[in-house]
C-alpha positions in Angstrom: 29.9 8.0 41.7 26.1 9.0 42.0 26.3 11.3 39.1 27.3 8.3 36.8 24.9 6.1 38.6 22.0 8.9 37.6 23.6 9.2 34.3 23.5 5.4 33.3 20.1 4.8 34.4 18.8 7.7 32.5 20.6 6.6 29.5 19.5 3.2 29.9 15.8 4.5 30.5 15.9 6.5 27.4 17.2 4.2 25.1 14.2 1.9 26.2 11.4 3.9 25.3 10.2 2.7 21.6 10.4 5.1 19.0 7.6 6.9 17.1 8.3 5.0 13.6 6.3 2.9 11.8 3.4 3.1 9.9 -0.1 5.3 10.9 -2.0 2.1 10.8 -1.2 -1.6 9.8 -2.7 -4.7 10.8 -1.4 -7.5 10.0 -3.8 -10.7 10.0 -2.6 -13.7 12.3 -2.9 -16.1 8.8 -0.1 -13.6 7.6 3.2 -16.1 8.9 1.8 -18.6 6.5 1.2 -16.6 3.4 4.0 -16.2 1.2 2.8 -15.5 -2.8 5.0 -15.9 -5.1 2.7 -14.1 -7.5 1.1 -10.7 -6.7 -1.3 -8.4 -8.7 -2.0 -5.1 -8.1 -5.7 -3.5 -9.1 -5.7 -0.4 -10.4 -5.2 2.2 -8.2 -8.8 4.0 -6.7 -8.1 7.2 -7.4 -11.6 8.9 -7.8 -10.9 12.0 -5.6 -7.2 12.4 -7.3 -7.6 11.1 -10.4 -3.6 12.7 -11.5 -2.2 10.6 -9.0 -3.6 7.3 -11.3 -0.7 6.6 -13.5 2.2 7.5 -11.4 1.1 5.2 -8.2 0.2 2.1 -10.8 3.5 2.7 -12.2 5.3 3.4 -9.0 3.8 0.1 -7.0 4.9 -2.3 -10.2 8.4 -0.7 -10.2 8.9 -0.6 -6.4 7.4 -4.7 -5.9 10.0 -5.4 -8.7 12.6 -3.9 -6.8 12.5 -5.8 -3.6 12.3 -9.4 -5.2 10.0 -10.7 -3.4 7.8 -11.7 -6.0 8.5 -14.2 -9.5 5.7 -12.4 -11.0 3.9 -9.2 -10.5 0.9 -7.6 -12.6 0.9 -4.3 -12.3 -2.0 -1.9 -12.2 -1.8 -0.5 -15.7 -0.9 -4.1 -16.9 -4.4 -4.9 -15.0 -6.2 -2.5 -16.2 -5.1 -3.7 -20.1 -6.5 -7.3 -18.8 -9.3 -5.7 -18.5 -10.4 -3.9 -21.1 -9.2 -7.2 -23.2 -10.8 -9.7 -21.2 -14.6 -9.4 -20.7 -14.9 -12.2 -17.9 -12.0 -10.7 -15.7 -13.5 -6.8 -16.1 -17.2 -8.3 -14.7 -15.5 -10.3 -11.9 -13.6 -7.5 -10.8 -16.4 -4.8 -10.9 -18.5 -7.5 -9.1 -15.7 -8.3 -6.3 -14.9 -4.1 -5.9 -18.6 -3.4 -5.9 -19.2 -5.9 -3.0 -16.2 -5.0 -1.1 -16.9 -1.3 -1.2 -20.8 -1.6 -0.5 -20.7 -4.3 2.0 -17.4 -4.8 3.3 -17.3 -8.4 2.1 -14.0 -10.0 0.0 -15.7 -12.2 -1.5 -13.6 -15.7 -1.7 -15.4 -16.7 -5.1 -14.7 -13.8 -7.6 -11.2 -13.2 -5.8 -10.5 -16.8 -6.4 -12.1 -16.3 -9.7 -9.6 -13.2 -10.4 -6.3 -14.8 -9.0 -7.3 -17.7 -11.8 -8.0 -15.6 -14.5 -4.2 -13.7 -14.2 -2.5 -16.4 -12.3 -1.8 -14.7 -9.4 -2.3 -15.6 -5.4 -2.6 -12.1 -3.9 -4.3 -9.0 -5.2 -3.6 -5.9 -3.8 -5.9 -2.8 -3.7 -4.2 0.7 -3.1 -6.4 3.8 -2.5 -5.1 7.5 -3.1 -6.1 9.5 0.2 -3.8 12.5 -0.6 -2.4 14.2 -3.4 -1.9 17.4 -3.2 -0.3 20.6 -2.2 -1.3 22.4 0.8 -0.8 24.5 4.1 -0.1 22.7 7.6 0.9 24.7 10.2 1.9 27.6 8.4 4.0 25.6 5.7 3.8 24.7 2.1 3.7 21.1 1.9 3.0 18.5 -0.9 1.5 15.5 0.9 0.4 12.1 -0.3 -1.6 9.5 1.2 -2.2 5.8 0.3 -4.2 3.0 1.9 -3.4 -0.6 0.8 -4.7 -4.1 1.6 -3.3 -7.5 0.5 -6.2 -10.2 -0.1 -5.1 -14.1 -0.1 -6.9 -14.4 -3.9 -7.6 -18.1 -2.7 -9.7 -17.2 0.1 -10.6 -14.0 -0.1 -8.7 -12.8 3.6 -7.3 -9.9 4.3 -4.0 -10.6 5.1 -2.8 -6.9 5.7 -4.5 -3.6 6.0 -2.1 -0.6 6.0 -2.4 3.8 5.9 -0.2 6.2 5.8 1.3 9.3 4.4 4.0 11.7 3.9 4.4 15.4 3.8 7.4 17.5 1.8 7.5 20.3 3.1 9.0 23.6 0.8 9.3 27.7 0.6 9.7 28.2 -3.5 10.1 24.5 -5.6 7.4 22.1 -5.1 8.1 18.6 -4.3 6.9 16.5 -7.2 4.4 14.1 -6.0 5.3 11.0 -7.7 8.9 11.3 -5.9 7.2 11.6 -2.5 5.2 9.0 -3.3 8.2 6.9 -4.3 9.6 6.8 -0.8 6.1 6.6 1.0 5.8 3.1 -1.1 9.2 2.1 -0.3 8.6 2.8 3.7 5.1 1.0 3.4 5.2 -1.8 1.5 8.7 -2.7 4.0 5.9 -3.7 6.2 3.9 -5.9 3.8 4.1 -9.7 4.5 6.0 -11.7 1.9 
C-alpha cells in the first residue's frame, strides 16, 4: 500500500511541475485583452546583419498571418516595401518613426498613427533577423535562426507585444534550409501574438 502511496504522489508531483516551453522572451502588454486588429502590416524585415534572410522572412510572415485568419487584411513586408518606394509621404514617415524608435526608444504615436492611415492598417509589426546562419554548438552542425518581433497599436503608438526567440536544426551531411526553419519558428511565435 505505501509503494503506491509513494508512487502516486510522485506522479502527481511530476506532472505539476510546468514545462520548459514557450518562447525565450515575450511580454505581453496589459492593453493587449483589448486589442484585436482586424488589419495588420508588417515592416520590412531589419535584416542589416543578414541581409539573405530579407526576402524569405517578409515572405514567410505574409504567408504564415494569412494562414491563421486572424486578420481581414495583412500587408506584407515586400508589399510594404512597394508602398514605399511608390509613396513618398509613407517612405519619410516610416524612416522618421524607425529612426526615432531605434535611436531613442520612443514609438512615436504621431507617425505610427500617420503610417496605419496611410495603408489602412491598425497594427504594424517590426521583425528583426538575430540569426541566420550555419554554425557549431556543442560540437554539432546546426542551422539556427533568430527573430525578434514587436506589435505596435498604429493608433497609439504602444507596444502591445514584445517577443525573441530562436531555433536550431541540428545535421551531420544536408543542411537544413533556413527559410524552412524559419517557417516553423514563425508558426511557434506568432501562436503567442495577441489577436
Amino acid at each position: 500500500m505505501t509503494k503506491t502511496w509513494e508512487a502516486t504522489i510522485l506522479a502527481v508531483l511530476l506532472l505539476s511541475i510546468p514545462s520548459c516551453g514557450g518562447l525565450r522572451y515575450s511580454l505581453v502588454a496589459p492593453e493587449a485583452k483589448d486589442f484585436h486588429p482586424r488589419r495588420i502590416a508588417v515592416l520590412p524585415a531589419d535584416a542589416t546583419t543578414f541581409p539573405e534572410a530579407k526576402g524569405a522572412i517578409d515572405r514567410l510572415f505574409a504567408e504564415l498571418l494569412s494562414e491563421r485568419g486572424w486578420f481581414s487584411s495583412i500587408v506584407g513586408g515586400e508589399t510594404f516595401g512597394h508602398c514605399l518606394a511608390k509613396d513618398a509621404e509613407l517612405r519619410q514617415t516610416a524612416e522618421e518613426y524607425l529612426a526615432k524608435l531605434d535611436k531613442v526608444s520612443f514609438s512615436d504615436p504621431a507617425l505610427s498613427g500617420r503610417i496605419g492611415v496611410l495603408i489602412d492598417v491598425e497594427a504594424l509589426l517590426l521583425v528583426r533577423v538575430d540569426y541566420w546562419n550555419y554554425t557549431t554548438e556543442q560540437d554539432k552542425k546546426v542551422g539556427k535562426v533568430g527573430l525578434s518581433i514587436v506589435m505596435i497599436e498604429a493608433k497609439t503608438g504602444k507596444t502591445v507585444w514584445t517577443a525573441i526567440h530562436h531555433r536550431v536544426s541540428d545535421y551531420v551531411i544536408i543542411r537544413p534550409d533556413l527559410p524552412d526553419v524559419a517557417r516553423g519558428l514563425i508558426r511557434e511565435m506568432i501562436g503567442y501574438m495577441p489577436h
